[in-house]
C-alpha positions in Angstrom: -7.0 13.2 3.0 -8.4 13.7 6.6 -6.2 17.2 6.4 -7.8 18.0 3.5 -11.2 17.3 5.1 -9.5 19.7 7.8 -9.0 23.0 5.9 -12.0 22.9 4.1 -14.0 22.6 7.5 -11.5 25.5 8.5 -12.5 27.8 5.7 -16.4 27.1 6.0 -15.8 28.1 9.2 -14.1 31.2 8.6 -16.3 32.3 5.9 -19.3 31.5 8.3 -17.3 33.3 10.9 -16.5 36.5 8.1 -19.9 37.4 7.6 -22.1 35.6 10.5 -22.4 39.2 12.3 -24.7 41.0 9.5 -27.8 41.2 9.2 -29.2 38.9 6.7 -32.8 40.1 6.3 -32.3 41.9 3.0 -28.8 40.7 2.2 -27.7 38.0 -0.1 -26.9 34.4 0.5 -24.3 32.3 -1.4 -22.8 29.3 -1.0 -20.1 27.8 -2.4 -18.7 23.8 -3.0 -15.2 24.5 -1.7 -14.1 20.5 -2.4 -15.5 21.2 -6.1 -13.1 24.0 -6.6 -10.6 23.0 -5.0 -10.6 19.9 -7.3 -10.9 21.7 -10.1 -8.3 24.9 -9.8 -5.7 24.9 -12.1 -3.4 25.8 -9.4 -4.3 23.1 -6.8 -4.1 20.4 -9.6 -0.9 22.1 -10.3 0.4 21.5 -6.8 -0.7 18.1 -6.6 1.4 16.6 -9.7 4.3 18.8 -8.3 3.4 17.0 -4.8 3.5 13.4 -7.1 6.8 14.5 -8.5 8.1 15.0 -5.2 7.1 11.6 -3.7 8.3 9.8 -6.4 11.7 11.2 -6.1 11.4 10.5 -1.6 10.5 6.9 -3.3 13.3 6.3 -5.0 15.9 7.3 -2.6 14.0 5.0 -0.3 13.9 2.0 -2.7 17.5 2.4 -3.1 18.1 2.1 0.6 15.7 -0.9 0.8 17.8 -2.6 -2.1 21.1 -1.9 0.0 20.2 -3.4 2.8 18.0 -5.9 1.0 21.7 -6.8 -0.5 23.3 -6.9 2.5 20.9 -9.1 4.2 21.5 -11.6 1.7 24.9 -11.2 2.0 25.2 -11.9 5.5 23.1 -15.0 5.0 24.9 -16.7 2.1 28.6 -15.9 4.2 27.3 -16.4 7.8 28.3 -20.2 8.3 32.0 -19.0 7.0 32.6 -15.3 8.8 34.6 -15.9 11.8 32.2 -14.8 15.0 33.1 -11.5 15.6 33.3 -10.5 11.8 29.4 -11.7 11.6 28.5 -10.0 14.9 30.0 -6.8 13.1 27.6 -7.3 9.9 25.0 -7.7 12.0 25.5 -5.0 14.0 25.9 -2.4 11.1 22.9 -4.4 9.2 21.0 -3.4 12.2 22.2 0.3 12.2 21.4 0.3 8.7 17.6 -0.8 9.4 17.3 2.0 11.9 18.8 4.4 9.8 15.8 3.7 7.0 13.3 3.6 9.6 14.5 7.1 10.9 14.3 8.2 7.3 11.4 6.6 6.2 9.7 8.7 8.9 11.4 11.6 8.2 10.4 11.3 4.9 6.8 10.7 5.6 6.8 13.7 7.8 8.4 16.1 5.6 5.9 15.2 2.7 3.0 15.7 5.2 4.0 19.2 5.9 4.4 19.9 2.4 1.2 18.5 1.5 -0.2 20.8 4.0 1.3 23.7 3.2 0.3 23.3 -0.6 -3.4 22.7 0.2 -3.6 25.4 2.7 -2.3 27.8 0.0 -5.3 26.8 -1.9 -7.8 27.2 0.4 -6.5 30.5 1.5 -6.9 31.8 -1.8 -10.3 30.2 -2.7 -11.1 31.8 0.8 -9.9 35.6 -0.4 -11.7 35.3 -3.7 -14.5 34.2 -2.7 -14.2 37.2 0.1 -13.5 39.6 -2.3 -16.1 38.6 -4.5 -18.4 38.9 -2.4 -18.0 42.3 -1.5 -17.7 43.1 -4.6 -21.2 41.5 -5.4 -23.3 42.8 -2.4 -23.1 39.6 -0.5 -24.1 39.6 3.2 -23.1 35.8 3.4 -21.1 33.2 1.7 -20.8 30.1 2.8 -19.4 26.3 2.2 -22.0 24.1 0.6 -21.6 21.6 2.9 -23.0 23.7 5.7 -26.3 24.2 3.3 -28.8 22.0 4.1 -31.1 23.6 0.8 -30.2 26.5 -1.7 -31.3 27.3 -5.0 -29.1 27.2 -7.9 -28.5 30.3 -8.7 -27.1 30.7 -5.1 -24.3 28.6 -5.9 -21.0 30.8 -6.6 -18.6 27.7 -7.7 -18.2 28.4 -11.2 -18.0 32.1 -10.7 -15.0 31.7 -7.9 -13.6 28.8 -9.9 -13.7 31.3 -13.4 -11.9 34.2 -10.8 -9.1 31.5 -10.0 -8.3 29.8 -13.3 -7.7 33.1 -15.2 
């Protein structure tokens, strides 16, 4: 979430930073809830249960490598009074590779996911960014900016639902 929080700090900034130069005596002023349509565009909700499809698969790879050595954890226990020495010390040796093996892919996992996350979101964001760019140059807009970053602005200045009608067609 905190990444999230990230790219849509990025693009206020970078729509601040897009128009910040004009001269905004006689222009117009918009502002727009980037969290509010990024929440609500078809294709970021479209990402995220793709994203949900893809952890769930990562999760069940690694709950089949938790039951394996789950398994052979127990297995060791139940036959460690009977294995001769050096036949336990070899369980317990490849019992232990075994752990750092899922720890080395539990991260790698984790890792992978995060980047993806990423790169889904920021795909998002860039193209909220664009239409909302495009938009207003088409409308005559000397400024658009995140709503967070407006402190007070009247209604009709908000430009949510129009960018938000742009990206769902």
């Amino acid at each position: 979430m905190n990444k999230r929080k990230w790219w849509l700090v990025a693009a206020s900034i970078l729509l601040w930073g897009a128009w910040g130069s004009l001269a905004l005596a006689e222009g117009k002023i918009g502002y727009v809830d980037l969290q509010k349509v990024f929440q609500n565009y078809n294709r970021a909700k479209d990402n995220e249960r793709k994203f949900k499809q893809e952890v769930e698969s990562q999760q069940k790879e690694i709950n089949k490598l938790q039951d394996e050595i789950k398994k052979e954890q127990e297995d060791l226990e139940k036959k460690k009074e009977v294995l001769k020495t050096e036949e336990r010390q070899k369980r317990e040796e490849r019992l232990r590779g075994m752990l750092q093996d899922f720890s080395g892919r539990w991260k790698e996992v984790n890792e992978r996911l995060d980047r993806r996350r990423e790169e889904l979101e920021k795909e998002c964001i860039d193209e909220i960014i664009k239409v909302a760019r495009e938009y207003g140059k088409k409308q005559g807009y000397s400024l658009i900016l995140d709503s967070r970053v407006v402190i007070y602005g009247p209604e009709a200045s908000d430009l949510s639902e129009e960018i938000l009608k742009i990206l769902n067609k």
